[in-house]
mmCIF file of the N, C-alpha and C atoms, coordinates in Angstrom:
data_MODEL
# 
_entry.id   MODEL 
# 
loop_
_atom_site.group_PDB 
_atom_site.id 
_atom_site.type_symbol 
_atom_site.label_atom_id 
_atom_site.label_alt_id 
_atom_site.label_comp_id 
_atom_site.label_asym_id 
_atom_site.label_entity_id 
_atom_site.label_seq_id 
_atom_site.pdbx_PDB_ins_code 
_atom_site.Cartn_x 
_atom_site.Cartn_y 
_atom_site.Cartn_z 
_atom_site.occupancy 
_atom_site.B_iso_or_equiv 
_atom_site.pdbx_formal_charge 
_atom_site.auth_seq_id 
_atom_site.auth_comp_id 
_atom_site.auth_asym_id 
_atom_site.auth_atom_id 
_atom_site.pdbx_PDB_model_num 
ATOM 1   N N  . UNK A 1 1  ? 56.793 -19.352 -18.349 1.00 0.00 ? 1  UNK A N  1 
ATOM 2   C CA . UNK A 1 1  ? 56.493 -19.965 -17.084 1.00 0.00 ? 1  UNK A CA 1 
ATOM 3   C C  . UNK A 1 1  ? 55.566 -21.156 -17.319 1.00 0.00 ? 1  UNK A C  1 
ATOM 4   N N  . UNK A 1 2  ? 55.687 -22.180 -16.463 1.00 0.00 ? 2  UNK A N  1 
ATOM 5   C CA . UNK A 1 2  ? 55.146 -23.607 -16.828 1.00 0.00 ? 2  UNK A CA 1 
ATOM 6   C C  . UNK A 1 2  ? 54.420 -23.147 -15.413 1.00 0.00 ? 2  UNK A C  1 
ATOM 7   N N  . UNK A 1 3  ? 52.930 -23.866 -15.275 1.00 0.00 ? 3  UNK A N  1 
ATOM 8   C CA . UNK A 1 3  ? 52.071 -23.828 -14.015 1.00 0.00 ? 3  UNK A CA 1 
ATOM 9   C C  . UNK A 1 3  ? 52.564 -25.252 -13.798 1.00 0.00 ? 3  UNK A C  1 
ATOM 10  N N  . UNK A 1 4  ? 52.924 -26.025 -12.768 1.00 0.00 ? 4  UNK A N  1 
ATOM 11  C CA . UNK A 1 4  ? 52.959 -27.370 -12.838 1.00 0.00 ? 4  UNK A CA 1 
ATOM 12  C C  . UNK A 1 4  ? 50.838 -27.581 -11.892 1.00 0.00 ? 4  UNK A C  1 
ATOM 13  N N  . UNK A 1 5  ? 50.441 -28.828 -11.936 1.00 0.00 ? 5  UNK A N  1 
ATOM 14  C CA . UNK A 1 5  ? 49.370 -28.879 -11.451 1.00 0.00 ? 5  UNK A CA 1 
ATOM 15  C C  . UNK A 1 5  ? 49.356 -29.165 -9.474  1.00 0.00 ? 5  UNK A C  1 
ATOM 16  N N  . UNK A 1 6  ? 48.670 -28.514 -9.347  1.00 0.00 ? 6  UNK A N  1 
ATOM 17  C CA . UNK A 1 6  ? 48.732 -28.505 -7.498  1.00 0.00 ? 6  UNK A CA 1 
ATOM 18  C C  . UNK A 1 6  ? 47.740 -29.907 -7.419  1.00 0.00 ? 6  UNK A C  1 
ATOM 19  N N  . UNK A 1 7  ? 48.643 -30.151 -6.480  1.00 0.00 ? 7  UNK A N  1 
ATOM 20  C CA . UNK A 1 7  ? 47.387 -31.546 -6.030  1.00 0.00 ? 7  UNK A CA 1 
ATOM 21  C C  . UNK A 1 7  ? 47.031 -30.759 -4.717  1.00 0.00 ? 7  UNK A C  1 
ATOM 22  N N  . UNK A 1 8  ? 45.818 -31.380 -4.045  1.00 0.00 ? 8  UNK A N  1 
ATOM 23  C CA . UNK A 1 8  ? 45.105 -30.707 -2.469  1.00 0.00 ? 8  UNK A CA 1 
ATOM 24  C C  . UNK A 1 8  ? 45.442 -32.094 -2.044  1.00 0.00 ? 8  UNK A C  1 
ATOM 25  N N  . UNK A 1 9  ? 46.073 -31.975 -1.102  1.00 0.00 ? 9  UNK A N  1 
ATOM 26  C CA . UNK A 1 9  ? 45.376 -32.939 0.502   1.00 0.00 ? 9  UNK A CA 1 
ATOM 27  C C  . UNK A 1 9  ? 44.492 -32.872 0.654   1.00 0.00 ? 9  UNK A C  1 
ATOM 28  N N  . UNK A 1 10 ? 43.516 -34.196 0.967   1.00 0.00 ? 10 UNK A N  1 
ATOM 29  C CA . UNK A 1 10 ? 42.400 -34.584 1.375   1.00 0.00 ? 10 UNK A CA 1 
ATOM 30  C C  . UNK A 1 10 ? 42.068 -33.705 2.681   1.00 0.00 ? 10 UNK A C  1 
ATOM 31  N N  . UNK A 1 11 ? 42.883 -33.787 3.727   1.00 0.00 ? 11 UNK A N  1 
ATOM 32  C CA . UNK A 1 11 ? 43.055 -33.643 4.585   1.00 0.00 ? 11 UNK A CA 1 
ATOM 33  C C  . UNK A 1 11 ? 42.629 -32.435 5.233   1.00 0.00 ? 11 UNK A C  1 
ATOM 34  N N  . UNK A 1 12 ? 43.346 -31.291 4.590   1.00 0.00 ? 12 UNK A N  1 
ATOM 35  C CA . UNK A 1 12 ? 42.672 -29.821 4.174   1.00 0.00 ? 12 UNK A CA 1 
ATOM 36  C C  . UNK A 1 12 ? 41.834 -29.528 3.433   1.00 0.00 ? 12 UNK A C  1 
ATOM 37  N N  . UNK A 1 13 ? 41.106 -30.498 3.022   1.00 0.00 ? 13 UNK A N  1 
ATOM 38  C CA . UNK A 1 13 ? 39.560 -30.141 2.291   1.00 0.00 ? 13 UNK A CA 1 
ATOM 39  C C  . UNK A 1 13 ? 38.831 -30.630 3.339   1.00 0.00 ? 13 UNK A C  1 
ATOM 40  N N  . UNK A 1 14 ? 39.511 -31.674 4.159   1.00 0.00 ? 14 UNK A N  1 
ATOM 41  C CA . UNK A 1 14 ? 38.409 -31.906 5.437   1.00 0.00 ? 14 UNK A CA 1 
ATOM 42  C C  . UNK A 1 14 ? 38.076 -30.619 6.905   1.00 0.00 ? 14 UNK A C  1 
ATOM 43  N N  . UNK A 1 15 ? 39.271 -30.126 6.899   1.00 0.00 ? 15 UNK A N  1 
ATOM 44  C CA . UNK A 1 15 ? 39.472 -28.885 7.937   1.00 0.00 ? 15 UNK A CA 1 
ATOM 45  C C  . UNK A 1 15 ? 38.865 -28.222 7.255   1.00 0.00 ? 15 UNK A C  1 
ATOM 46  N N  . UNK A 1 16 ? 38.568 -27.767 6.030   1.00 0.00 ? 16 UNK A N  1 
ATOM 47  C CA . UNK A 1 16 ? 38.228 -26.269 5.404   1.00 0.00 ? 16 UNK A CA 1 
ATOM 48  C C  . UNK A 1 16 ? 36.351 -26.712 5.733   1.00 0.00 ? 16 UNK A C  1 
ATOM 49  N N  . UNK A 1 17 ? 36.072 -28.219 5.424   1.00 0.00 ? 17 UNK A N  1 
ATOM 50  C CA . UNK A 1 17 ? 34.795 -28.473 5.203   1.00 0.00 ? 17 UNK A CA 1 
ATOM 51  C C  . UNK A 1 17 ? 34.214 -27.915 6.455   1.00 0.00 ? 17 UNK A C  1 
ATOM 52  N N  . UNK A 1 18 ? 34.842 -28.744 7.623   1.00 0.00 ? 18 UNK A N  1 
ATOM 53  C CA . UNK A 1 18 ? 34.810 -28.607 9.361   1.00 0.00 ? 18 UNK A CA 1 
ATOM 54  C C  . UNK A 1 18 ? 34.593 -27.251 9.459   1.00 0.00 ? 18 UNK A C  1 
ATOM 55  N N  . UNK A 1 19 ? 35.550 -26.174 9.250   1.00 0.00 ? 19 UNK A N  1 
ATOM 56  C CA . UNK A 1 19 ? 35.723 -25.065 9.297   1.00 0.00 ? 19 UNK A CA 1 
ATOM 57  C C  . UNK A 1 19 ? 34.523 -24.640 9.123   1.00 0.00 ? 19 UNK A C  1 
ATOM 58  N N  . UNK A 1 20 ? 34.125 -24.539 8.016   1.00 0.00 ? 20 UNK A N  1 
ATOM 59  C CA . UNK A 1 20 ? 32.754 -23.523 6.998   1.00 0.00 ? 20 UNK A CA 1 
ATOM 60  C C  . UNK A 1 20 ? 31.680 -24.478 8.029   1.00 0.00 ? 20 UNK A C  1 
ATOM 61  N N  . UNK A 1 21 ? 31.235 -25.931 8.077   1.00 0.00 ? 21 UNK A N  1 
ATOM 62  C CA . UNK A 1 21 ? 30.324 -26.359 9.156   1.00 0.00 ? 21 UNK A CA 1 
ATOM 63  C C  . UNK A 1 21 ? 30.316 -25.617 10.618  1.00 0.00 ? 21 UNK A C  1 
ATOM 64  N N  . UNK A 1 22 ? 31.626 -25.234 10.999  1.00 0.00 ? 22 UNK A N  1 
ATOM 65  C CA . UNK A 1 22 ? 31.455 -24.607 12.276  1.00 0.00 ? 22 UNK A CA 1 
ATOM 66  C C  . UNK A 1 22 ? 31.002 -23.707 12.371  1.00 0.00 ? 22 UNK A C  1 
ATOM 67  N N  . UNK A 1 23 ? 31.465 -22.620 11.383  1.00 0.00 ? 23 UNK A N  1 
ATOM 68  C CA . UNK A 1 23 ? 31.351 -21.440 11.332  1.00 0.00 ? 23 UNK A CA 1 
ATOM 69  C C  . UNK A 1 23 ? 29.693 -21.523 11.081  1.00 0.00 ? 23 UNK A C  1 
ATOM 70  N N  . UNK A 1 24 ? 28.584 -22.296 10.194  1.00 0.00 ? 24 UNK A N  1 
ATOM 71  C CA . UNK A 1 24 ? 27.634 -22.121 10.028  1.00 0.00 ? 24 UNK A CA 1 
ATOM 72  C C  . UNK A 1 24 ? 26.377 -22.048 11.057  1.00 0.00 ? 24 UNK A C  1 
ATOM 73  N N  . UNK A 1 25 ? 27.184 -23.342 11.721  1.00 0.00 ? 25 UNK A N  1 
ATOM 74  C CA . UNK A 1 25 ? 26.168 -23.824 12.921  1.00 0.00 ? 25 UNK A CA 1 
ATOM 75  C C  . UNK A 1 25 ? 26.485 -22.832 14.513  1.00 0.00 ? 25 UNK A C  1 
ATOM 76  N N  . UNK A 1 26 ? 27.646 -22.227 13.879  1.00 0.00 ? 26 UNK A N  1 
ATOM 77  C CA . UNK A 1 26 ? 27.472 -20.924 15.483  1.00 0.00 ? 26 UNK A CA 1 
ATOM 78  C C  . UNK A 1 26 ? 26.494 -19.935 14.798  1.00 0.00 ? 26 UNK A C  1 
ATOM 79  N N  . UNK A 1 27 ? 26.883 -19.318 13.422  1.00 0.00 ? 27 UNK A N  1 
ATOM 80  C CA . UNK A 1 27 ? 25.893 -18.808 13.177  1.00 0.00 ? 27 UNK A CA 1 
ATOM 81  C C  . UNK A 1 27 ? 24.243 -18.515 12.877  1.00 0.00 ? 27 UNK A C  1 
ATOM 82  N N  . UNK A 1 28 ? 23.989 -19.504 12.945  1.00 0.00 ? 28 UNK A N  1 
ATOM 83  C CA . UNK A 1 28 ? 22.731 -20.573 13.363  1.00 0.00 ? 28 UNK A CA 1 
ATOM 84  C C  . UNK A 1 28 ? 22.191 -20.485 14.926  1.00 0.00 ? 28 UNK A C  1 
ATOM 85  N N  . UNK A 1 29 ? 23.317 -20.668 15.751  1.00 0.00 ? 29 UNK A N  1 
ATOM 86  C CA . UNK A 1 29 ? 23.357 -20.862 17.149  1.00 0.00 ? 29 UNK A CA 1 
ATOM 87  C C  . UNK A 1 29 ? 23.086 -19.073 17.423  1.00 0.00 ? 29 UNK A C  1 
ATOM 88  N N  . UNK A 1 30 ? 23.858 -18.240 17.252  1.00 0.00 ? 30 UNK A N  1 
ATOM 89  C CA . UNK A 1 30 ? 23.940 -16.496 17.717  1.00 0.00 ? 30 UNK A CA 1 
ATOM 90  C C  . UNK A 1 30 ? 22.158 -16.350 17.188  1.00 0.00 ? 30 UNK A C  1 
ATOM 91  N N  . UNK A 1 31 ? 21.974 -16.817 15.989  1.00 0.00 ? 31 UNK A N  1 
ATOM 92  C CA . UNK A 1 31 ? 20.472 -16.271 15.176  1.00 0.00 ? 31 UNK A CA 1 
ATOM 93  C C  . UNK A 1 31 ? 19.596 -16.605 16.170  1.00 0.00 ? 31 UNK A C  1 
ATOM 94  N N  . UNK A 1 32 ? 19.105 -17.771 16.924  1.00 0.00 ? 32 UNK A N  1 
ATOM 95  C CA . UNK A 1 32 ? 18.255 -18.330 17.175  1.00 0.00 ? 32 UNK A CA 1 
ATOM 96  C C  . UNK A 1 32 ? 18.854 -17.632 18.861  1.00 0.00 ? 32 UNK A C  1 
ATOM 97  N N  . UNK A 1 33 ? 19.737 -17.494 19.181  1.00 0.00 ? 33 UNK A N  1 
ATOM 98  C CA . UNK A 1 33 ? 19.879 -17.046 20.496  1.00 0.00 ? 33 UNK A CA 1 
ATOM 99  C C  . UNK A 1 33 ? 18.981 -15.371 20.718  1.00 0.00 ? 33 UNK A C  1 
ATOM 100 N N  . UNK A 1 34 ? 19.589 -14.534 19.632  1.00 0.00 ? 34 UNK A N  1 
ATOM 101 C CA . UNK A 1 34 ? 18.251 -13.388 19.260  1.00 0.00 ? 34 UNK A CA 1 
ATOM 102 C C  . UNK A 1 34 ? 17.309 -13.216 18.835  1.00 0.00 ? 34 UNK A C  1 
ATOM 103 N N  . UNK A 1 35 ? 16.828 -14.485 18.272  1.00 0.00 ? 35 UNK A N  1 
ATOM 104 C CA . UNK A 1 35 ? 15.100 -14.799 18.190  1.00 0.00 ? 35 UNK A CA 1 
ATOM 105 C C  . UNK A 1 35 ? 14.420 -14.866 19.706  1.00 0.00 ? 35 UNK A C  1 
ATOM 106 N N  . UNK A 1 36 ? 15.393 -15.812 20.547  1.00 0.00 ? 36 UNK A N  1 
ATOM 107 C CA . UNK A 1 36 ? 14.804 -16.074 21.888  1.00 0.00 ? 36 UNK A CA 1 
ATOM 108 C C  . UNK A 1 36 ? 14.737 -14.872 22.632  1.00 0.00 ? 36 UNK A C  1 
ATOM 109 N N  . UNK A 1 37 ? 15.955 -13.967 22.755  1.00 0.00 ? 37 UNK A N  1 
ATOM 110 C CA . UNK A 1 37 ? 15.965 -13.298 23.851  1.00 0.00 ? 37 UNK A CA 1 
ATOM 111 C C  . UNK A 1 37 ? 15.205 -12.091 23.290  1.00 0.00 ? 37 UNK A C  1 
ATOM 112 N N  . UNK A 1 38 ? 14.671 -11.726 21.833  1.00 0.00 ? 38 UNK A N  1 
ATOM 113 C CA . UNK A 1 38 ? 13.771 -10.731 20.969  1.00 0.00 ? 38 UNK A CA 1 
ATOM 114 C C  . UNK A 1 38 ? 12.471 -11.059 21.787  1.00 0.00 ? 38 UNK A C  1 
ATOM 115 N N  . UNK A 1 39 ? 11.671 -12.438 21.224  1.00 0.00 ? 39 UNK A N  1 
ATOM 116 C CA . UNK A 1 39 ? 10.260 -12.862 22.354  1.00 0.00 ? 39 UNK A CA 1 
ATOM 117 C C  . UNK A 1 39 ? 10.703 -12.442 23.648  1.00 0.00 ? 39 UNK A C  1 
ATOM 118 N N  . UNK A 1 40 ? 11.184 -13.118 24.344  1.00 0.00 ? 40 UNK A N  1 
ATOM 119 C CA . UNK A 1 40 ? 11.234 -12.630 26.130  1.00 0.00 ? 40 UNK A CA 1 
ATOM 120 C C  . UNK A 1 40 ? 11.215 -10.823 26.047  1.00 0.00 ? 40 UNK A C  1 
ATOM 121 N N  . UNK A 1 41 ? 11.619 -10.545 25.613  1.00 0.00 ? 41 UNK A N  1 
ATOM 122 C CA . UNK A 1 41 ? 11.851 -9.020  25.777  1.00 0.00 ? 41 UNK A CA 1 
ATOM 123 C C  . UNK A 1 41 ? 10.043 -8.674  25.475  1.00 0.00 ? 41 UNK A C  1 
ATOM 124 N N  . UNK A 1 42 ? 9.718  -9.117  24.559  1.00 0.00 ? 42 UNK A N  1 
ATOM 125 C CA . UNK A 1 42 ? 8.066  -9.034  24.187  1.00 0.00 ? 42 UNK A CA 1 
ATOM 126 C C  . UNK A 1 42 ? 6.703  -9.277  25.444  1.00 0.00 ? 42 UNK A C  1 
ATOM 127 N N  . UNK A 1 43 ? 7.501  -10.625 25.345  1.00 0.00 ? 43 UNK A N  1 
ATOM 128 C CA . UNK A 1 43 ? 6.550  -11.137 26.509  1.00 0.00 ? 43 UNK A CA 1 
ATOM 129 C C  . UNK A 1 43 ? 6.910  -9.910  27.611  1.00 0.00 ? 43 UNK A C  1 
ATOM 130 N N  . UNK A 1 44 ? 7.854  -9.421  28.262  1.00 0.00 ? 44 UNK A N  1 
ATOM 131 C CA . UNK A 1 44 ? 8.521  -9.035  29.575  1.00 0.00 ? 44 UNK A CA 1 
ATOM 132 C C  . UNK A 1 44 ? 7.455  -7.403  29.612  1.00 0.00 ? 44 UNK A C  1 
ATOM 133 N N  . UNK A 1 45 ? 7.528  -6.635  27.528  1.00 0.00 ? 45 UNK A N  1 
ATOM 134 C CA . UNK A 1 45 ? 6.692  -5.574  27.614  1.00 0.00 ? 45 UNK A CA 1 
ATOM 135 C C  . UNK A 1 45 ? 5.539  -5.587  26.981  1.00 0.00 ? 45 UNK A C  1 
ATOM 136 N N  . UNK A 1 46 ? 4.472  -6.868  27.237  1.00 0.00 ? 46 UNK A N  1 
ATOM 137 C CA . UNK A 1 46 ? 3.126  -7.080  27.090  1.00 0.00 ? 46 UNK A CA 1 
ATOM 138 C C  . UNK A 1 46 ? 2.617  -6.097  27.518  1.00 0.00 ? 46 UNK A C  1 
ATOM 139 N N  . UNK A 1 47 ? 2.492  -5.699  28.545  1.00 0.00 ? 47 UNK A N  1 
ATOM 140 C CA . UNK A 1 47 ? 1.636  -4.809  29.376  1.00 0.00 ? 47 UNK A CA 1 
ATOM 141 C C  . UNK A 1 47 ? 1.810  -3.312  28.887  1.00 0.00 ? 47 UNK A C  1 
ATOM 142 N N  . UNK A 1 48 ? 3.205  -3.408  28.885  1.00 0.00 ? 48 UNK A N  1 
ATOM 143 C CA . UNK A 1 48 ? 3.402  -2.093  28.208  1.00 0.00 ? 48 UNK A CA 1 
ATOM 144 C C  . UNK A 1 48 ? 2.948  -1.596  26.999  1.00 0.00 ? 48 UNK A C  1 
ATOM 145 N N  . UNK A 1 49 ? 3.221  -2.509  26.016  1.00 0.00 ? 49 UNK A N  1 
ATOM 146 C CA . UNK A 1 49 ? 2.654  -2.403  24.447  1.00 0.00 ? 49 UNK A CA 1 
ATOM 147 C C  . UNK A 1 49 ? 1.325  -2.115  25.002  1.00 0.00 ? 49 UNK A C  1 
ATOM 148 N N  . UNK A 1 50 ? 0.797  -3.174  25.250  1.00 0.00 ? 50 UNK A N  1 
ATOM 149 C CA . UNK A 1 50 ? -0.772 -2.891  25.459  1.00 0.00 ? 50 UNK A CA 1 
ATOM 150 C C  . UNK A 1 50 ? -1.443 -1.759  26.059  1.00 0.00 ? 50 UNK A C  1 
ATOM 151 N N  . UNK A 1 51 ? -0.921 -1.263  26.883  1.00 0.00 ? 51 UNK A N  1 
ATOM 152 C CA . UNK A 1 51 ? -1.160 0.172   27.399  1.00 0.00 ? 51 UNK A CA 1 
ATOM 153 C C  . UNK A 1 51 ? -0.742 1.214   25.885  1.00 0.00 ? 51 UNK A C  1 
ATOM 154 N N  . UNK A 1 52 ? 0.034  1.063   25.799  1.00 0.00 ? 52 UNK A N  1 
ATOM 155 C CA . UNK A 1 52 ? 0.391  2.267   24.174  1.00 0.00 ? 52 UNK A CA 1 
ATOM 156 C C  . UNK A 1 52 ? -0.371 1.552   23.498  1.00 0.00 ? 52 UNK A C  1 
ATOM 157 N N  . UNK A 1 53 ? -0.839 1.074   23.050  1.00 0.00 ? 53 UNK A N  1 
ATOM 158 C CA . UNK A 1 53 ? -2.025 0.449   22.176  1.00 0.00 ? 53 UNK A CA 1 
ATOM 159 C C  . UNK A 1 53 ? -3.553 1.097   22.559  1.00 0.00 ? 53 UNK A C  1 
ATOM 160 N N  . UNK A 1 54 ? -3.484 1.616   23.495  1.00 0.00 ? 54 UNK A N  1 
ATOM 161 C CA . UNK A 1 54 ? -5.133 1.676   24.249  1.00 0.00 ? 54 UNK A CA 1 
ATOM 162 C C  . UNK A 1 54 ? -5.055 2.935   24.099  1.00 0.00 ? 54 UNK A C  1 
ATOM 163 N N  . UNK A 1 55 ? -3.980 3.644   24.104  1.00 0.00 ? 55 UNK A N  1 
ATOM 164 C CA . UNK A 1 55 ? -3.619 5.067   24.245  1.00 0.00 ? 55 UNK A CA 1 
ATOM 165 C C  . UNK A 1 55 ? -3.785 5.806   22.696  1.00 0.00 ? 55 UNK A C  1 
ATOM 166 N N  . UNK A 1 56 ? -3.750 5.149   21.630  1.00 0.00 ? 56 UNK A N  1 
ATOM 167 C CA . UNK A 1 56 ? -3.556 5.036   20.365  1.00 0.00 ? 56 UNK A CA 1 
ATOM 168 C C  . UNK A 1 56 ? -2.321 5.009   20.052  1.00 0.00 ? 56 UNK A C  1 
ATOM 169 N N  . UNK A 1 57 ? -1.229 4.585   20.144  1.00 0.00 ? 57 UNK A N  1 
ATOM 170 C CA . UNK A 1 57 ? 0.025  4.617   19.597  1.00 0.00 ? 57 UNK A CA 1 
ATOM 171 C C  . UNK A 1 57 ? -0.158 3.846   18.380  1.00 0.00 ? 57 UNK A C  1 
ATOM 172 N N  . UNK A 1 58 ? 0.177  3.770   17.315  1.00 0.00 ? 58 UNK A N  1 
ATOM 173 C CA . UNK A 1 58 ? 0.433  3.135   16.124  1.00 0.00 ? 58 UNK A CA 1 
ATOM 174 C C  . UNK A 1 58 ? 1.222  1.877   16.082  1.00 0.00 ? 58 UNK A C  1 
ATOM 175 N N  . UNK A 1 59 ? 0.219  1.461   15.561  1.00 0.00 ? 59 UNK A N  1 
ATOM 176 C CA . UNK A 1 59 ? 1.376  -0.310  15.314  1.00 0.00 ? 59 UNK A CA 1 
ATOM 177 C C  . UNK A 1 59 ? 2.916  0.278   14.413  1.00 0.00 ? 59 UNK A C  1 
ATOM 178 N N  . UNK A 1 60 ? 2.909  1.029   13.658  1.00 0.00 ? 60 UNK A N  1 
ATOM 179 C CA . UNK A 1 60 ? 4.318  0.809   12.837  1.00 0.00 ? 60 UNK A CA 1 
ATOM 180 C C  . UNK A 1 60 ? 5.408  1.574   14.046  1.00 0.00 ? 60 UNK A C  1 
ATOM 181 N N  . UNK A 1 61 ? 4.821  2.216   14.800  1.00 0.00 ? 61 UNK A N  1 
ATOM 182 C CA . UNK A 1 61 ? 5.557  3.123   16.049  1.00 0.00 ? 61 UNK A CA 1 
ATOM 183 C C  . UNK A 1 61 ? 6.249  1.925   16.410  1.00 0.00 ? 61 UNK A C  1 
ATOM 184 N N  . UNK A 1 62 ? 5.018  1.062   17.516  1.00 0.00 ? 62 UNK A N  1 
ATOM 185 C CA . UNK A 1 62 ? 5.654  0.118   18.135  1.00 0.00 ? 62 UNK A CA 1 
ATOM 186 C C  . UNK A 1 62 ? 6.559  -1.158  17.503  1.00 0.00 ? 62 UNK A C  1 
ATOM 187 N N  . UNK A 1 63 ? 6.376  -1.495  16.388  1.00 0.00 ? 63 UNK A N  1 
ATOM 188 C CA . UNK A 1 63 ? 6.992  -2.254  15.660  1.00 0.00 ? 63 UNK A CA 1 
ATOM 189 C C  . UNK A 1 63 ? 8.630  -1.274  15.236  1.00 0.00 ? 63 UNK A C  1 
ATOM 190 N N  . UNK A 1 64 ? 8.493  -0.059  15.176  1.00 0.00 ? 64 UNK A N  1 
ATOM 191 C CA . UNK A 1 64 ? 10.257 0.535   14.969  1.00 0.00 ? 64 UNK A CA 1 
ATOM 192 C C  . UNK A 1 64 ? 10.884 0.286   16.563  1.00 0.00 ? 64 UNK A C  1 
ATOM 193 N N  . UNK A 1 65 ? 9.723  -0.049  17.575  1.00 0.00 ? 65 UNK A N  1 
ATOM 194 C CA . UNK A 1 65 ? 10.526 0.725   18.819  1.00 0.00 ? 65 UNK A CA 1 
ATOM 195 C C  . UNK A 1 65 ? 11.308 -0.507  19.074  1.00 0.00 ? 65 UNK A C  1 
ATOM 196 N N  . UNK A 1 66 ? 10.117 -1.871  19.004  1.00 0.00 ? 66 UNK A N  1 
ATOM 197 C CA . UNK A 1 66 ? 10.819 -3.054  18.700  1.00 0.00 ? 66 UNK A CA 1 
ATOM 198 C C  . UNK A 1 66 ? 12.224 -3.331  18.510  1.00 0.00 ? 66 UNK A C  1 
ATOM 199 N N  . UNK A 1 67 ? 12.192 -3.137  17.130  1.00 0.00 ? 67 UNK A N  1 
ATOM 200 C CA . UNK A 1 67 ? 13.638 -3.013  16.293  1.00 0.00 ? 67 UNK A CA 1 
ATOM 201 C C  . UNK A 1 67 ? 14.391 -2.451  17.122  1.00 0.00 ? 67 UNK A C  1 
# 
């Protein structure tokens, strides 16, 4: 068997590039969308933490409940 050599289209190295860019920058986009809505949820149970805090609850408690 002889391999002959494949040439690529430019063309489809430009879609594949596009592709993997898209795919990066949504994933980028979803990350930072659950950074935001992680704080608000924080801010929203300030009061709350802080009450289990006064009560003695443990920081590593509240940091799993977090999660």
């Amino acid at each position: 068997m002889v391999y002959a050599d494949v040439e690529r289209n430019e063309r489809y190295d430009d879609i594949q590039t596009g592709r993997f860019v898209g795919a990066t920058v949504t994933l980028l986009l979803i990350g930072a969308s659950m950074i935001v809505t992680q704080l608000e949820q924080l801010r929203d149970r300030r009061r709350l933490l802080s009450v289990l805090v006064a009560f003695g609850t443990r920081c590593s408690t509240l940091a799993y409940s977090i999660l």
